[in-house]
N, C-alpha and C positions, 0 to 999 in steps of 0.2 A: 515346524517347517524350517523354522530358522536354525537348530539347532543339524537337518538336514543337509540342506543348503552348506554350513559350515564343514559338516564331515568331507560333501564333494571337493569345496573348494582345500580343503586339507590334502588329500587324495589326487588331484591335480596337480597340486605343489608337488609333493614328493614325487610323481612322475615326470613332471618337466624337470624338478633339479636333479633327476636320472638322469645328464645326458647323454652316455653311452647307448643308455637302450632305448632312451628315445631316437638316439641317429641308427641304429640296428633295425631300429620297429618302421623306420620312414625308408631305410636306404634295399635292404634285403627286397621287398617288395618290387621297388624299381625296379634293381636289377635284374631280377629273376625275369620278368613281363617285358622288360629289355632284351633278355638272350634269345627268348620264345619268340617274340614277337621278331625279332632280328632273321632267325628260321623261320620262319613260315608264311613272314609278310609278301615274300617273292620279290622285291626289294634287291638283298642283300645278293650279294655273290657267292653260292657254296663253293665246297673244294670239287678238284675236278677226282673222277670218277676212276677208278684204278682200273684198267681192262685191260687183257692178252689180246695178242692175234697169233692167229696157229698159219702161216702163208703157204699155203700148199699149191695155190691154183697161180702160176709164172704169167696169164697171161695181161695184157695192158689193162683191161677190166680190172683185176684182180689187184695188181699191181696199187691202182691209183683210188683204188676204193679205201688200201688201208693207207696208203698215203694221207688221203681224205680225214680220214678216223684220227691218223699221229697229230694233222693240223687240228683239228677241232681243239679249242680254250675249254670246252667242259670234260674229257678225257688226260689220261695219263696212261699212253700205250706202252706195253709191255711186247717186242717181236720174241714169241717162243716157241719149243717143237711142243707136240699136243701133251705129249706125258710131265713135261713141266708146266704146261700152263695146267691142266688139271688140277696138277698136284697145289700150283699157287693158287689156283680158285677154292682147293680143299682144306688150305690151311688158311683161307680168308684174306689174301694178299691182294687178293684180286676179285673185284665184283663178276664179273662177267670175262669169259674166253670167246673169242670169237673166231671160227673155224671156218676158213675160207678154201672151199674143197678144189682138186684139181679138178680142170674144166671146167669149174662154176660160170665165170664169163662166158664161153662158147652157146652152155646149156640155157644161164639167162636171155642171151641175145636170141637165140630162137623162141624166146617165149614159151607160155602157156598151153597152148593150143597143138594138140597131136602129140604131146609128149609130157612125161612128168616135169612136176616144177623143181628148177632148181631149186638146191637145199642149201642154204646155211646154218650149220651146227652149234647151237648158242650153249655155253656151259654154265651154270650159276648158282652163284654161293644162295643157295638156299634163305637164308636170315636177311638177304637185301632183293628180294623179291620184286619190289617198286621201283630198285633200281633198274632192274632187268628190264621195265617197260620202257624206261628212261634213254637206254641204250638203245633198244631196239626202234626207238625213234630215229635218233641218230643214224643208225645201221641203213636203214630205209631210205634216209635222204641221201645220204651218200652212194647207194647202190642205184637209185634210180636215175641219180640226178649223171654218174658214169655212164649208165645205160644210154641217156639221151644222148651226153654226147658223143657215143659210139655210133649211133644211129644216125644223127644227123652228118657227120664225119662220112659213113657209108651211103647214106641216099636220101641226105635231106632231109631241112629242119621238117617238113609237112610229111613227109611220111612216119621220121620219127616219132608225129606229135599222135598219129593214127596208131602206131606201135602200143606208144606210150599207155595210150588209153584203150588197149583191146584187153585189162588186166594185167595183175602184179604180178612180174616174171619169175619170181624166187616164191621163198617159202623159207619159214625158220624152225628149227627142230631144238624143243628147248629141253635142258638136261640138268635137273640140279646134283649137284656134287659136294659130298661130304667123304670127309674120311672113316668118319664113323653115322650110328644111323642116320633117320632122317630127320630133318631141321624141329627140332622141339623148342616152341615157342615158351612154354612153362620155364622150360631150364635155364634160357636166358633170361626170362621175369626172376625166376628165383633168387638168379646171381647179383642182377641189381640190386632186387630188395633186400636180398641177405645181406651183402656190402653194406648199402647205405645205412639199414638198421641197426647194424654191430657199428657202426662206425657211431652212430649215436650213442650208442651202450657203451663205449667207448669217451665219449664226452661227458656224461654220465658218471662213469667213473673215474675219470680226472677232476670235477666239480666236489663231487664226494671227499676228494684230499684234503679240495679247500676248502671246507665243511669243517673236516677234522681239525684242520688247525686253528680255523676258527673257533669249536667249539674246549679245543686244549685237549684232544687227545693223542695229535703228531706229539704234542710237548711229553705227556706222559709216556707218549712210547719212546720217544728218545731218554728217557731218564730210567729206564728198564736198562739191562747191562746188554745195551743192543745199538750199532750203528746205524748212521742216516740210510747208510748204504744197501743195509741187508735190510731197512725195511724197505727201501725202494727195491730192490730185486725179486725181494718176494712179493710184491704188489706188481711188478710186472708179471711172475710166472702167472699169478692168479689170473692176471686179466688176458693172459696170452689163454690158460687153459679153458674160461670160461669163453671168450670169443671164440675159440678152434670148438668146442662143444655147442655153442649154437649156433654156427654154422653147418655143423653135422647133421644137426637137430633136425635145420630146416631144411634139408635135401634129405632128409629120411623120409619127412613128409609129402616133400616131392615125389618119391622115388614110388611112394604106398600109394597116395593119393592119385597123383597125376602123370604116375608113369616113367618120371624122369629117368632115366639112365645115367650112371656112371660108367664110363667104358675105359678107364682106365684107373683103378680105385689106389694105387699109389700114386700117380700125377696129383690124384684128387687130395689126399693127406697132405703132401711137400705142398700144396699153394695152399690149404686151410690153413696149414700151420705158420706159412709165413703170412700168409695175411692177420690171420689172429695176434702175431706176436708185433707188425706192423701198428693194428688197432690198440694194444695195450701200450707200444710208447707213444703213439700218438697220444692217450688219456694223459702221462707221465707229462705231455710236453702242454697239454692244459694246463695241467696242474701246475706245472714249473710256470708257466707264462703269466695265468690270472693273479690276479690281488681277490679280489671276493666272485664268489659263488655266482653272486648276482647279475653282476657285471661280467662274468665270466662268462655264463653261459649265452646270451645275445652276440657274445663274439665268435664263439665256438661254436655254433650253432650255423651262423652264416659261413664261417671257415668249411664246413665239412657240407652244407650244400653247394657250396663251390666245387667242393671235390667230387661230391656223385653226381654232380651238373654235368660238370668237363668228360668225368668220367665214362659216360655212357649208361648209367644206370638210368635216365628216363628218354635219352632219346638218343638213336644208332651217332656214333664220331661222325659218319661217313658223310651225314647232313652237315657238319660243320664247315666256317669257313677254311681254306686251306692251313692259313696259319694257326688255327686251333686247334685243329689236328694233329700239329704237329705241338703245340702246349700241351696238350691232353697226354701226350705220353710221360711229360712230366708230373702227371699228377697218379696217385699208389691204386686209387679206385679202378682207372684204366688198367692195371694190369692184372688188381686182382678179379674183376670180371672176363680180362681177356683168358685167362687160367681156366676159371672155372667153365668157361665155354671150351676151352681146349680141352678137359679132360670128361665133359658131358655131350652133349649131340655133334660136338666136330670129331669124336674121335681118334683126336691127335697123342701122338706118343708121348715120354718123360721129356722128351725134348724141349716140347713146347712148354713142359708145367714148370721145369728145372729154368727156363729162362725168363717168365712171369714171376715166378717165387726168387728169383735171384734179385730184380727189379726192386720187388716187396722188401726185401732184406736191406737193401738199401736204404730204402725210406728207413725200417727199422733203425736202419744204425744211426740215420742223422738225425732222429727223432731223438732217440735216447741219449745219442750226446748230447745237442742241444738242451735235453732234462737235464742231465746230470751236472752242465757246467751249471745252469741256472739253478739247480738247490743246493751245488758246493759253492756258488755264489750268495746265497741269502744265509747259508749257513756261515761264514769266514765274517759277512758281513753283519 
């Protein structure tokens, strides 16, 4: 027992005098249960909601309804004609269009009764579904709350109130819109978790470097009649090819399995490949950053669930607080799931993929500069 007793307390020691990963193993936790918990305590303030208005109907009803909507703090109104709002609700610019038809006001004011209910034309991004309920709260209070004062303005608050309550004067006509097919929840699961998985595989094999040079085979390959350089380039092409390969991989499996679409299979190449060559110096800039393996990986590790955090791979930006939203662009995961969403159930042209992969390339480049100063730095030094 004694002898027991002795191995734990040995085994404690060496993980308290860990301190890196003891501050890794106690801080990650928090924070994670902190971002969560920040979303969904109801608490917090999200961002406000992106929505069109399509103004068709001129009159004062119509008018002060979307007035109503531009003031609202949980909204961000966009006035558009309907073939632009569409189109911003089908390339995901915009949660919801809201189609305010001519004569809606006339048609609401008469109510229900002897006649069809007026319509308002609700357009939505499909993938934010919840929100569309959200909005349509909104939409309601503002349309009635007009209503009343129309009616009281015309014959009094008591008659208004008898209006009010003889039923709901409108009616909403809800439409989702994609560019391409219909909203596939798999394709967007897949794009998450294929990101965030390669991105691991990725840390993985920037740990791996620091393995080798710990174990003296970086040394031995530098004494082959071969530069620092061209072994790093070749360890990037490799980890470019094998990330762009299992991400293929795994939307193959999609495609057989669960149906996934591709709908535009060169969009879909330009963002695997830049994401993959993204992932590969991101590994580059592990490996340049770490001192040991050990230590290495509890920092790497929290660093890239940051990035699928921000990034949207486990829960929609659009919950985020405003100014997250607007971080999260800065972060590589956001845009290579926004890619792979543009070139699978949204539909979207080379446009969208050439401008998520262009995003991606960027990180590449400061990723691997960043490597490269730091291992012509430990090399000089």
């Amino acid at each position: 027992m004694i002898a027991i007793l002795a191995l734990v307390r040995k085994d404690l020691q060496l993980y308290l005098n860990d301190r890196r990963a003891l501050v890794i193993h106690l801080v990650v936790p928090i924070i994670v249960a902190a971002f969560f918990g920040s979303l969904f305590s109801g608490t917090g303030k999200t961002g406000r909601i992106d929505i069109a208005i399509v103004q068709q109907d001129r009159s004062a009803i119509g008018a002060n309804i979307a007035a109503g909507l531009r003031a609202d703090p949980n909204l961000r109104v966009h006035t558009l004609a309907l073939d632009d709002a569409r189109a911003r609700v089908a390339a995901g610019k915009a949660a919801v269009a809201i189609v305010i038809p001519a004569g809606f006001g006339e048609a609401a004011m008469r109510g229900p009764s002897g006649a069809a209910k007026a319509e308002l034309p609700l357009l939505y991004d499909p993938s934010q579904a919840t929100v569309l309920s959200m909005v349509k709260g909104l939409l309601m209070h503002q349309v009635m709350q007009q209503l009343s004062a129309q009616m009281r303005e015309q014959m009094g608050a008591g008659v208004a109130g008898q209006a009010a309550g003889g039923g709901m004067p409108f009616a909403t006509r809800d439409e989702a819109v994609s560019a391409g097919p219909v909203y596939d929840a798999y394709a967007h699961s897949f794009a998450g978790m294929g990101v965030q998985f390669i991105l691991f595989m990725g840390v993985d094999w920037g740990i791996g470097l620091l393995a080798a040079r710990r174990t003296g085979i970086w040394s031995r390959l530098l004494a082959a009649p071969i530069t620092q350089g061209q072994v790093l380039l070749s360890r990037l092409l490799s980890g470019t090819l094998i990330a762009a390969a299992l991400l293929v991989a795994i939307f193959l499996v999609a495609a057989i399995l669960f149906g996934v679409r591709i709908t535009h299979p060169a969009g879909f190449l330009v963002v695997t490949l830049s994401f993959a060559l993204m992932t590969a110096t991101f590994g580059l800039l592990v490996a340049a950053l770490g001192r040991t393996p050990e230590a290495t990986r509890g920092i790497a590790t929290f660093a890239t669930l940051m990035i699928v955090m921000l990034g949207g791979a486990w829960v929609p930006s659009f919950i985020f607080p405003e100014w997250l939203q607007q971080v999260s662009l800065g972060v590589p995961a956001r845009w290579a799931i926004d890619g792979l969403d543009a070139v699978t159930w949204r539909g979207l042209g080379i446009e969208a993929a050439l401008r998520c992969a262009g995003a991606q390339l960027g990180f590449a480049a400061l990723f691997g500069g960043l490597a490269a100063w730091r291992f012509r730095a430990r090399e000089n030094g």
